[in-house]
N, C-alpha and C positions, 0 to 999 in steps of 0.2 A: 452444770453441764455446758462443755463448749459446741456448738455447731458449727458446722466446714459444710458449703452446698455445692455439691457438683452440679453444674449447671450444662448440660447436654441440649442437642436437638433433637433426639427422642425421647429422650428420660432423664430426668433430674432428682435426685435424691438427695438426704442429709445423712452428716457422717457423727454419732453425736458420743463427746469425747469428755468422760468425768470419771466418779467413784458411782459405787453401790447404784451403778444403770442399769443391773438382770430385775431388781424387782421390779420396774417399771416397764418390760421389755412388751407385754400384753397389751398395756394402754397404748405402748409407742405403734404396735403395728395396726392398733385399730385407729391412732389418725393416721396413716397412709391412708386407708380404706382397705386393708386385708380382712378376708372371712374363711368362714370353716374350717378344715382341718387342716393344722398345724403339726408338718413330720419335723421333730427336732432331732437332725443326724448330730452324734458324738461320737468318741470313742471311750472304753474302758476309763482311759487316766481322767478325763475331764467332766463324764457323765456322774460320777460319784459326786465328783464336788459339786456340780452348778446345777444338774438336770433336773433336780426338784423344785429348785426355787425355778427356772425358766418357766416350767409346768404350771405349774401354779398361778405363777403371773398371767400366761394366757388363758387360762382355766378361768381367771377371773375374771377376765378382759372379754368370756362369750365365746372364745375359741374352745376346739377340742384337741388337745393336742394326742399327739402318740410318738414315739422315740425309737429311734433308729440306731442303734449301735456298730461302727464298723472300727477295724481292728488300729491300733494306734500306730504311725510308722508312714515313712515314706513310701515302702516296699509293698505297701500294702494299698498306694492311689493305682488301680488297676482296673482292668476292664471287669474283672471276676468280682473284685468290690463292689464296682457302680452297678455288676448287674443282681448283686443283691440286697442294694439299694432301692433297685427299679422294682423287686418280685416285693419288697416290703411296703412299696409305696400303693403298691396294686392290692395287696393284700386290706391295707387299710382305708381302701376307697377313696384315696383321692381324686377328686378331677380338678377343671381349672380353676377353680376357685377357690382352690387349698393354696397353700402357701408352704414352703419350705425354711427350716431353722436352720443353719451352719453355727454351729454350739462347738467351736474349737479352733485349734489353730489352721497354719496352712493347708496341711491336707483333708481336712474337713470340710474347709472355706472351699477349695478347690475344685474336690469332689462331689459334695454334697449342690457348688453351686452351678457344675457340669449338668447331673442328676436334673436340676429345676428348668434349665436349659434346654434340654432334649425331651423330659417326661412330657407325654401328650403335643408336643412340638414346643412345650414350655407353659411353667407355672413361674407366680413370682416366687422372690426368695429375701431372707434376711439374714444378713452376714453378722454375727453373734462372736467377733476374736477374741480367744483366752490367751493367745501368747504375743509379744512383743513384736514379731515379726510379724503377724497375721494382722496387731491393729496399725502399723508403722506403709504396712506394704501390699500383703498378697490380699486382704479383704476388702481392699479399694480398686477402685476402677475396672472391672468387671473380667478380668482375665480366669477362667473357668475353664478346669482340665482334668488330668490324667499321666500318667507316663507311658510308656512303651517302652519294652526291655533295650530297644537299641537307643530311646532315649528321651528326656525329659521333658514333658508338656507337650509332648508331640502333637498329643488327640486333643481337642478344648472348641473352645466358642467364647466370643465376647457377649456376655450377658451379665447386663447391670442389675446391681441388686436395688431392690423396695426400699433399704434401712440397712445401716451401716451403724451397730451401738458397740463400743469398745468402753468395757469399766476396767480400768486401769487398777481395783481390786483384785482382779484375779491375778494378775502377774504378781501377789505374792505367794503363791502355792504353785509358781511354775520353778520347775528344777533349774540351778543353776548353768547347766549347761546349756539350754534351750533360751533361756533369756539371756545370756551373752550371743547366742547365735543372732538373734535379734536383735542386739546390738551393732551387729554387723548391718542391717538394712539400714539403720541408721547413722551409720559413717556413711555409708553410699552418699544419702541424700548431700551431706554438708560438702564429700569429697570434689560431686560432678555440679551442686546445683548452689548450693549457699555457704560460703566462704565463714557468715558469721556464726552457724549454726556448729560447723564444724571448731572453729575455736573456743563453742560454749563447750561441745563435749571436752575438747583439752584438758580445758578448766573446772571440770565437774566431773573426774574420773571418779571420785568418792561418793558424790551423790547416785551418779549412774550404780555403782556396785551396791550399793547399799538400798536402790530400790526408791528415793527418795520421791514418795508421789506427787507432790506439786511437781516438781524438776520432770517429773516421768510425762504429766500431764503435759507442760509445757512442749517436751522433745517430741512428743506423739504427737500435740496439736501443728506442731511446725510444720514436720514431716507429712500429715495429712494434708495440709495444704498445698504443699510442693506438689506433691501427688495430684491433687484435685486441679492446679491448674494446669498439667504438665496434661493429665488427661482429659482435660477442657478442651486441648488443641488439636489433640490425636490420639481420637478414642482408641482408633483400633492400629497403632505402633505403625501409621505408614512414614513417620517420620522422629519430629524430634519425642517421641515416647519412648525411642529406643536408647535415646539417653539413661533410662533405668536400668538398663542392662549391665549397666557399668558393673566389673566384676564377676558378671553374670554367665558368658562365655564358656570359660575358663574353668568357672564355679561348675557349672551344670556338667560339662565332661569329666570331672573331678568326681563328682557325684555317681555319674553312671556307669565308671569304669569301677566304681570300687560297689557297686550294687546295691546302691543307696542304704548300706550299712554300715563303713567305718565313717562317713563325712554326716552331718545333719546340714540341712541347704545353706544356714547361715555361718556355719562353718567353712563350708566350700566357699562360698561369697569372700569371707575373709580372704583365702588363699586365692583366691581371683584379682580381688583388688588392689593385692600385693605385686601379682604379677599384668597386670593390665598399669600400675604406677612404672613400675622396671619396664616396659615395653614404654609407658610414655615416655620417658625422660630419654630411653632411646632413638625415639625418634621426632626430639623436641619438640615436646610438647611442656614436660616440665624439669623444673629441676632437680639434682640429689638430693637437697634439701625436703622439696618436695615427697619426695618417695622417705626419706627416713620419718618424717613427720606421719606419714599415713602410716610407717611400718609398727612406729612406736605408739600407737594412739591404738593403733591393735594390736599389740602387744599387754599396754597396759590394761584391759578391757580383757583380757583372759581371754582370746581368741589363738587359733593357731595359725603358726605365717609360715610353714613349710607343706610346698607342695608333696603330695604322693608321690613316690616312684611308679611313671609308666613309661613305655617305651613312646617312640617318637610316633610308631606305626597306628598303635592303639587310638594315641589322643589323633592322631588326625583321621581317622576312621571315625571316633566320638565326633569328631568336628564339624567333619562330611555331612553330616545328619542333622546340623544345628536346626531349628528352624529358621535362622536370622540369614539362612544360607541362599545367595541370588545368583544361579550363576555358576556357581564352583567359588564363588570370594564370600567373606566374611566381612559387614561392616561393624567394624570393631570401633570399641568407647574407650577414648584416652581423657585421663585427665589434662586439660588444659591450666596450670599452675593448680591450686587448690581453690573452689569454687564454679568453675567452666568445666568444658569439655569442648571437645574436637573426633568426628568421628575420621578412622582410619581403613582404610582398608587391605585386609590379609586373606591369600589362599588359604584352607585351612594347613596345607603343608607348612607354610612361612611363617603361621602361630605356633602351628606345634614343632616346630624346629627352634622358632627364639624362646619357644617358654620351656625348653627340652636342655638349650645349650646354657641358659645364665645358673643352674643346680653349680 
């Protein structure tokens, strides 16, 4: 197992990154110092595979655990979700010395790690990703939320997790479309933050497809790092954090206009990144060269690069609502060549006007 330590002013935890890490998942939370009952939230798709062995592990470890099932789907991180969340977690007597399980990808991580946040004014929690984007991205650095119909992550709390275990095992029972979507969190990283890691992907388009788990380990452990120091600086995105965003914009209106049904997040991320490269090179920051390099690298990687049809009105109503939003402007993420960034800033009218006019 690799370790990555985030090292905070209030809380410092480890992020720990290998194979066959759920059997050991019991021992790991009893050194933090975690006790009594263990709620392990999942959903349908992920609870068949993994929730017995998680159980069991803590069952061994002196914990009690009990299992939370909430429904699989973006559509589905809600307020009606979390609050039956909340009615199961009461049901099973927790208080603050229980501990919560996040046993799935992002909306699980998200939710379940909202849930631990707010329960009792807050229990801890351990972030448990089965998919590629949850161990790359959403189940690091404590970002914990929800949606809102008018739009994405709106409701949340920065609340760091106890334990951060990603077994790079489970991503081979994740559907192909979901682990390319996570793919996509992972060009982010190489597109705004590391030039070389982005030319490892280039060069490893076959390994990536093929799942190849040393190579997966490597790309994870990178990317958590990135992460771990980026939110070393600013925990809570009053600055350069908002470098992760890159894509993100774009992505999430994308997302909300279509009802978080035709796009999956890492899919929209693609088509964000495509069009935050097209907006950089517009307002030199990088080259064509540039943007074909980002267009083809996701491309090859079986992501989609064509934005939705929405009108200009929509996406800038989407816009309005971002939460990145100060003011009425938008500090928007351009890539600065490939490796860098440079932050920009757009009305939301003047993003959804040049991401409306270059179709």
């Amino acid at each position: 197992m690799k370790t990555i330590t985030i090292q905070l002013d209030s809380h410092s935890y480890d992020i720990g990154i290998g194979e066959g890490l759920l059997s050991g998942i019991g021992a790991a939370c009893k050194a933090v110092g975690l006790a009594g009952v263990a709620a392990v939230v999942s959903n349908p798709t992920v609870a068949p595979l993994y929730a017995d062995q998680v159980v069991s592990s803590l069952q061994e470890a002196g914990f009690t655990p009990v299992t939370i099932e909430i429904p699989d789907g973006e559509e589905y991180k809600t307020s009606a979700t979390l609050n039956g969340v909340y009615d199961r977690l009461i049901e099973a007597g927790l208080d603050r010395r229980s501990f919560i399980v996040a046993l799935g990808g992002g909306v699980v991580g998200d939710l379940a790690g909202f849930a631990a946040a707010t329960f009792l004014r807050g229990i801890p929690f351990v972030q448990v990703p089965t998919t590629l984007l949850a161990q790359v991205d959403s189940s690091v650095g404590g970002k914990t939320g929800i949606d809102h119909p008018l739009g994405k992550n709106l409701i949340g709390a920065f609340y760091q997790p106890h334990l951060v275990l990603a077994d790079v095992s489970t991503l081979k029972t994740l559907s192909d479309r979901h682990y390319r979507a996570g793919l996509a969190e992972v060009i982010k990283y190489g597109v705004v933050l590391d030039a070389e890691l982005f030319t490892l992907l280039e060069t490893k388009i076959d390994g990536l497809l093929k799942r190849d788990p040393q190579l997966l380990g490597r790309v994870i452990a990178r990317c958590c790092e990135i992460k771990a120091w980026v939110v070393e600086q600013d925990e809570r995105e009053g600055g350069l954090r908002a470098v992760l965003n890159y894509g993100h914009t774009l992505g999430h209106a994308f997302e909300t206009l279509s009802g978080y049904r035709d796009l999956v997040h890492g899919e929209a991320v693609a088509i964000g990144m495509i069009q935050a490269a097209v907006l950089s090179q517009r307002e030199g920051y990088c080259t064509t060269s540039d943007v074909e390099r980002i267009t083809t690298l996701i491309q090859l990687l079986g992501l989609p690069t064509e934005a939705p049809v929405v009108s200009v009105e929509d996406l800038v109503r989407s816009l309005a609502k971002d939460k990145k939003n100060r003011s009425g402007t938008l500090q928007f993420i351009c890539n600065q060549g490939i490796g860098s960034y440079a932050f920009h800033q757009f009305t939301p009218a003047q993003l959804a006007e040049a991401c409306c006019s270059g179709r």
